[in-house]
C-alpha positions as CSV (number, residue, x, y, z in Angstrom):
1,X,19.6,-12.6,-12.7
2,X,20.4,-13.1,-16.4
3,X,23.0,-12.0,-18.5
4,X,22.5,-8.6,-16.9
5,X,18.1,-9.0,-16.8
6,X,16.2,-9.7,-13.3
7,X,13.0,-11.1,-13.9
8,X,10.4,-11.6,-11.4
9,X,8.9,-14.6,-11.8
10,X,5.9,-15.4,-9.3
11,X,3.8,-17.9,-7.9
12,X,0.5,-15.3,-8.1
13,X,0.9,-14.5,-12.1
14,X,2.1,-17.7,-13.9
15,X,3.0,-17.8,-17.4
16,X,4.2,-14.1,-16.8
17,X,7.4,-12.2,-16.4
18,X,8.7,-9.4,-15.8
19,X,12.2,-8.0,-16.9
20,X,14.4,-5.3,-15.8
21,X,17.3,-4.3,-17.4
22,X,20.3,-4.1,-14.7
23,X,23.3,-1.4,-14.8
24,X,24.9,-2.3,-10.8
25,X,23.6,-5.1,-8.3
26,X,23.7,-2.2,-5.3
27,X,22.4,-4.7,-2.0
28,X,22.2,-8.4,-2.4
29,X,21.5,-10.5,1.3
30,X,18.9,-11.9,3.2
31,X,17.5,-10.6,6.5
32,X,16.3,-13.1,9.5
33,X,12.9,-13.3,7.4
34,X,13.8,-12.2,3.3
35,X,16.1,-11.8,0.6
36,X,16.5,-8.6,-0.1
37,X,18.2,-7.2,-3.2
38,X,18.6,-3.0,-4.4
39,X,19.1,-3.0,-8.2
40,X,20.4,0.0,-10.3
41,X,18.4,-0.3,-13.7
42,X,19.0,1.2,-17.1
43,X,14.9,2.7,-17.5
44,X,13.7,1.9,-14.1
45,X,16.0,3.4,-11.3
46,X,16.4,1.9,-8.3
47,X,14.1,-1.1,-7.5
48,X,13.3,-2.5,-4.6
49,X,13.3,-7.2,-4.3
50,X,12.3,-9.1,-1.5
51,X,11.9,-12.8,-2.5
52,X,12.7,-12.2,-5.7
53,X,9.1,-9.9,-6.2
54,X,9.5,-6.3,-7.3
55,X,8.2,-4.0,-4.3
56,X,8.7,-0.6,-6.3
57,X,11.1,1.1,-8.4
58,X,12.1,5.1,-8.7
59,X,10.5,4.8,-11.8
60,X,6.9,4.5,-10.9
61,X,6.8,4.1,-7.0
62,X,4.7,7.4,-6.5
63,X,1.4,6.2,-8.4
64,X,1.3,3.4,-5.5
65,X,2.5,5.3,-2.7
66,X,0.3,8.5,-3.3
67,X,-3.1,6.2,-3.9
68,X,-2.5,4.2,-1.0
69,X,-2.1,6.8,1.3
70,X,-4.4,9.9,-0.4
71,X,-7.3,7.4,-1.4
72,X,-8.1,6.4,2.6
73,X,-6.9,9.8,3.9
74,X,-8.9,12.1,1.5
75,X,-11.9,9.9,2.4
76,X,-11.8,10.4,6.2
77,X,-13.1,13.9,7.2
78,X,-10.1,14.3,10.1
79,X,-7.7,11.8,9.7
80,X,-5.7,13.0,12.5
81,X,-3.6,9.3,14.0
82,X,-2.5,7.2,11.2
83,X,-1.0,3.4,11.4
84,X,1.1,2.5,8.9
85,X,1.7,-1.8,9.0
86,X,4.6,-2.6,6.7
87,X,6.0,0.1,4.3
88,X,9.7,-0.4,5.0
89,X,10.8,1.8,1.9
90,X,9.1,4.5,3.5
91,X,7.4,5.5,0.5
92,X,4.1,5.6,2.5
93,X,5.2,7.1,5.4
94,X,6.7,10.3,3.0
95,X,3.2,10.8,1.1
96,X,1.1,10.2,4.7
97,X,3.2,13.2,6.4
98,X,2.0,15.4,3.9
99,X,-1.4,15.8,4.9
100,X,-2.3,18.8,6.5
101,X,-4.5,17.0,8.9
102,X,-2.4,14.5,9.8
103,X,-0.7,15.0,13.4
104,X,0.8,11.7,14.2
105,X,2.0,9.1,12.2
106,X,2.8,5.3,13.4
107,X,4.8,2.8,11.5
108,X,4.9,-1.0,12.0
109,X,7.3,-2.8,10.0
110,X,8.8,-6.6,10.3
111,X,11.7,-6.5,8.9
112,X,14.6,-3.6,9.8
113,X,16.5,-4.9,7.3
114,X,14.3,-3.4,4.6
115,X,13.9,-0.2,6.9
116,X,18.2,-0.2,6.2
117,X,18.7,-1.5,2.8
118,X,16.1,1.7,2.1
119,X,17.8,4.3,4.2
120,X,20.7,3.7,2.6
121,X,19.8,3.2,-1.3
122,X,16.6,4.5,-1.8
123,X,16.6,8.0,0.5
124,X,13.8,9.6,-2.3
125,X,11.5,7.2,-0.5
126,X,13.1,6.6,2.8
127,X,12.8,10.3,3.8
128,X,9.4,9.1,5.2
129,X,11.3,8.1,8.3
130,X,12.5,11.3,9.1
131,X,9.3,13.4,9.7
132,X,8.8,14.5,13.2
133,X,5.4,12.8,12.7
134,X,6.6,9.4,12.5
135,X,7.0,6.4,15.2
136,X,8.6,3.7,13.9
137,X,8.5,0.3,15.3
138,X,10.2,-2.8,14.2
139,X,7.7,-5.7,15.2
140,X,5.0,-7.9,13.6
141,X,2.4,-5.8,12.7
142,X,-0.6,-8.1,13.3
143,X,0.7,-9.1,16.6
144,X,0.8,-4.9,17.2
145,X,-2.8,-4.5,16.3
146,X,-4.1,-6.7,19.2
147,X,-2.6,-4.4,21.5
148,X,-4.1,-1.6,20.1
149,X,-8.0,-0.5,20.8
150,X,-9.5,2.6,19.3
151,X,-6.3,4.4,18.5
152,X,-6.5,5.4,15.2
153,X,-8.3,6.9,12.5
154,X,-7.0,5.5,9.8
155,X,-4.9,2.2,9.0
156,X,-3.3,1.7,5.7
157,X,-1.7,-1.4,5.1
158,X,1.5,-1.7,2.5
159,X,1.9,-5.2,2.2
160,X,4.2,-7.3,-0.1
161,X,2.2,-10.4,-1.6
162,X,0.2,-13.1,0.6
163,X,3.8,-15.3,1.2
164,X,6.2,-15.3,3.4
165,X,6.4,-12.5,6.1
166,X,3.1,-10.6,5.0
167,X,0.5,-13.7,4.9
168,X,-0.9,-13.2,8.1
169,X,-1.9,-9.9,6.5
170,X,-4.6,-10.9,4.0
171,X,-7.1,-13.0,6.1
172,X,-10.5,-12.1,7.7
173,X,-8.8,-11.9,11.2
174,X,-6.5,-9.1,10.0
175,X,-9.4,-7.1,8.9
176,X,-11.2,-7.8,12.6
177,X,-7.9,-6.8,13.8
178,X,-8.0,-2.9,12.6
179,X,-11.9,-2.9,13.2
180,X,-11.2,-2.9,16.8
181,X,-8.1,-0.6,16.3
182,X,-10.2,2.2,14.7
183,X,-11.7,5.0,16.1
184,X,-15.6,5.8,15.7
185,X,-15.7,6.0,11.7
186,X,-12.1,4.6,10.8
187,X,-10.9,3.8,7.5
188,X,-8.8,1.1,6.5
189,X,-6.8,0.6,3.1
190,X,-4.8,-2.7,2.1
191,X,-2.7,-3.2,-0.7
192,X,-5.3,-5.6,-2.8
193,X,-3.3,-6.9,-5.6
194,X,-4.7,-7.1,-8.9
195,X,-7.9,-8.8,-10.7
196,X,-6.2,-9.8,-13.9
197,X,-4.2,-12.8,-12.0
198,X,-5.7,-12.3,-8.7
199,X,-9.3,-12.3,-8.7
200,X,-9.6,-15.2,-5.7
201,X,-7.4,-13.7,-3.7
202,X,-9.3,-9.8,-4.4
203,X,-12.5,-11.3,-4.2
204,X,-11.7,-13.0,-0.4
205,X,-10.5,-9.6,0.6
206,X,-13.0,-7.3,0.0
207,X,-15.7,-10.1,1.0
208,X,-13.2,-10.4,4.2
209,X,-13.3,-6.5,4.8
210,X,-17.4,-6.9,3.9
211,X,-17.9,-8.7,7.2
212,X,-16.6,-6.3,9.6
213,X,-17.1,-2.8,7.9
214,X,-20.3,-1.2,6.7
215,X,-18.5,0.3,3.8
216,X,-16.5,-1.2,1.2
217,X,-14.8,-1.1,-1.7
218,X,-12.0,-1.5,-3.8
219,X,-10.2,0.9,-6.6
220,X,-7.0,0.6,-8.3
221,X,-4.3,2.7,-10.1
222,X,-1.9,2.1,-12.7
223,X,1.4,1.0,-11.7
224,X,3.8,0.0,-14.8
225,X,6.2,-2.0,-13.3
226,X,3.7,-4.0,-11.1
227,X,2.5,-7.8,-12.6
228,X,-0.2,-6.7,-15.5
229,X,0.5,-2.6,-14.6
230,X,-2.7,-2.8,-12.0
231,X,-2.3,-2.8,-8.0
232,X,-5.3,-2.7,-6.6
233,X,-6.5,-1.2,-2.9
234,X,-9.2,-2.5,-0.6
235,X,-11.2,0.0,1.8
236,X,-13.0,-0.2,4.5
237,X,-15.0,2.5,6.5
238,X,-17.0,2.2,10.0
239,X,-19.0,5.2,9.3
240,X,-21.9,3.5,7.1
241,X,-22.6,7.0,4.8
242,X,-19.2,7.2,3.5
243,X,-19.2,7.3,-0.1
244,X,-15.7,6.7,-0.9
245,X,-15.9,8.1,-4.4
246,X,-16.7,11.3,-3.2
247,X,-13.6,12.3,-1.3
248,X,-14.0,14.7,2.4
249,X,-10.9,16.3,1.2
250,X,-10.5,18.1,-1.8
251,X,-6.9,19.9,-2.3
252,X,-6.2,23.3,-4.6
253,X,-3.8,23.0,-7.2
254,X,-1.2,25.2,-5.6
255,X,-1.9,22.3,-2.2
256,X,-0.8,19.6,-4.4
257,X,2.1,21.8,-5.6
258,X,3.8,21.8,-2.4
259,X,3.3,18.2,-1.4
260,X,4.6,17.2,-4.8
261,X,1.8,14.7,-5.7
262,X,2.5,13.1,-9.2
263,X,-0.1,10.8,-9.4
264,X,-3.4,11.2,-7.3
265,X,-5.9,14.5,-7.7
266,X,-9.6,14.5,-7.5
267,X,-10.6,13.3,-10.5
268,X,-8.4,10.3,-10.2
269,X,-9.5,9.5,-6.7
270,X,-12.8,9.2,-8.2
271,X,-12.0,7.4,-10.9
272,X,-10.3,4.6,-9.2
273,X,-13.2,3.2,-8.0
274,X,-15.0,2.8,-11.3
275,X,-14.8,-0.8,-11.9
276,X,-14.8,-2.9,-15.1
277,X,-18.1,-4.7,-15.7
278,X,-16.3,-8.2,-14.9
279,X,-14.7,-6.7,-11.9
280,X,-18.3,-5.2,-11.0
281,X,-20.0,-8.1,-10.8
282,X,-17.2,-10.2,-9.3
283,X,-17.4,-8.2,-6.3
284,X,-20.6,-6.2,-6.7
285,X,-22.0,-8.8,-3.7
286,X,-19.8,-7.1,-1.4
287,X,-19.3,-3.7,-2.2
288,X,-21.2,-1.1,0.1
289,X,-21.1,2.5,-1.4
């Protein structure tokens, strides 16, 4: 903070910043694991800091919330038990609830201090929580996944960046992990930062998710406020066939009405996985489908 300006300054996109302007500094502590800081901006809204790294902001926070979740669930044909590791806004957890075949709904986050700091400033997103489809669990998500076998059909995974708490979340054994937590023809989707700064770390986690799932692929939407205005998603499917351009789930325009989707529709989800040429043959090794 600056003479009334955060700026995010990050080890992942040197030589970059960016600035928000600040009206009220709302929550400003650190749990067992984070600092963690609510700000009341003048353009964005609310935002959202751990570790000094913009997680969202009321501003833009749907694009990311809706492609994480809609992306991997409109791509499963019955996505009926869904595990949600990290999301402790509860953004994701409010846009997973949403789909009609969704029945139960599973959430594993580290760090209940996010979980509070969110019920009590950002309740647009927050509301997640409440569904009577949701289980929350405060504990380490990859240490959960090892207990779990065949439970679920799909496992999306809202990480913040590859430091600190959520590391353990970006390596091969984390993918092996939800392999063996899937159900016949699961689907996974991780948070897979961006190509413009983060092309090593990108290209390690879609050759990581290459190892253990027959399909893969990565798309990405347009989020403003994130590091270059890209966040990226990487997916995984045991079901070999599965074209993940071509969504199983197609909703009406009076379906997407009533869930209040901003951001994804059909034409987007297809969309987001047509890759730049550079970005093409960076990963083109790896992607199945």
């Amino acid at each position: 903070m600056k003479k009334g300006w955060f700026s995010e300054i990050g080890n992942l996109w040197p030589g970059m910043v960016q600035s928000l302007q600040v009206n009220e500094v709302l929550l400003d502590e650190k749990s067992e694991l984070q600092s963690i800081q609510v700000l009341d901006t003048k353009h964005h809204g609310r935002a959202l800091i751990l570790d000094g790294v913009i997680q969202c902001t009321g501003f833009d926070e749907f694009s990311y919330q809706e492609m994480i979740s809609f992306l991997p669930l409109c791509s499963h044909p019955n996505p009926r038990k869904v595990l949600i590791i990290g999301g402790g806004d509860g953004g994701v957890a409010r846009e997973v609830v949403k789909h009609p075949g969704v029945q139960e709904v599973v959430q594993v986050e580290i760090d209940q201090g996010v979980v509070d700091a969110s019920k009590k400033h950002l309740p647009n997103m927050s509301c997640g929580f409440d569904h009577p489809k949701m289980t929350l669990h405060i504990e380490d998500g990859f240490a959960y996944m090892g207990q779990h076998h065949q439970e679920f059909d799909v496992i999306i995974t809202d990480s913040s960046d590859p430091e600190g708490p959520a590391e353990s979340l970006f390596g091969e054994k984390y993918f092996e992990l939800m392999k063996s937590a899937l159900r016949p023809g699961g689907i996974v989707c991780s948070q897979g930062e961006t190509v413009w700064t983060c092309m090593h770390l990108v290209h390690k986690m879609v050759s990581d998710c290459s190892r253990h799932f027959p399909s893969t692929a990565y798309a990405y939407a347009s989020v403003p406020t994130y590091p270059t205005g890209q966040i990226g998603f990487v997916l995984g499917s045991l079901d070999p066939k599965i074209d993940f351009r071509d969504p199983s789930k197609v909703f009406t325009s009076e379906e997407m009405e009533k869930m209040d989707l901003k951001y994804y529709n059909e034409n987007v989800h297809r969309a987001a996985f047509a890759l730049p040429t550079f970005v093409q043959k960076k990963l083109s090794p790896f992607l199945k489908k």
